[in-house]
N, C-alpha and C positions, 0 to 999 in steps of 0.2 A: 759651285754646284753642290747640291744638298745631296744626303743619300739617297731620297727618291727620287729626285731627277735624274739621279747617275743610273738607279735601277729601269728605270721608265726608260732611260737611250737607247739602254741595251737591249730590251725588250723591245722598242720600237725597231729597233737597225738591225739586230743578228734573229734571223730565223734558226740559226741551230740553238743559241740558248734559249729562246721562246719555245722552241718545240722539246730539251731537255727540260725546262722548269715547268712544261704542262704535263710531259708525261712521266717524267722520274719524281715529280713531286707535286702532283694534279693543282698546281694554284696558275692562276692566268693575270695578264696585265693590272684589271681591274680587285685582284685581291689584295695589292700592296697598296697602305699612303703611309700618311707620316708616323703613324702612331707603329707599326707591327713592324716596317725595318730596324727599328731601334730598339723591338723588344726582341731579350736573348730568351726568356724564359717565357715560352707558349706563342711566341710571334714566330718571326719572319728574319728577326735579323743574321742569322748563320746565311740562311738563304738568300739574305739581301748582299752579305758580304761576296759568298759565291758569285755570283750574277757579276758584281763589280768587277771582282777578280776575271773573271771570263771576258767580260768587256775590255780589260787593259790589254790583255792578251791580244782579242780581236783587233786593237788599236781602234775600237769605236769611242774610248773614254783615255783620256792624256791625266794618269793622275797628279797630274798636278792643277787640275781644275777642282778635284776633290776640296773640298773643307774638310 
């Protein structure tokens, strides 16, 4: 699984990090793809790491499906 499909899971399956990532940092489902998870400078990517990190926690994401 890519990093945006790992960010996409967890955004689809956990309402508490869908509702911390909309209101502690106002971006929603549709503002992540390929290009801004991977950027550290002016993107997305800290925040795309968050989100992942939060998903393993939740056990919504087994990282070892990660690439």
């Amino acid at each position: 699984m890519d990093k945006l499909e790992a960010v996409q899971r967890v955004l689809r399956f956990s309402a508490a990090v869908r509702e911390w990532v909309e209101t502690e940092h106002g971006r929603y489902f549709d503002d992540f793809d390929n290009y801004n998870v991977q950027d550290y400078e002016g993107g997305y990517g800290e925040l795309a790491d968050a989100i992942i990190e939060k998903g393993i926690a939740e056990q919504i994401l087994d990282p070892e499906d990660l690439e």
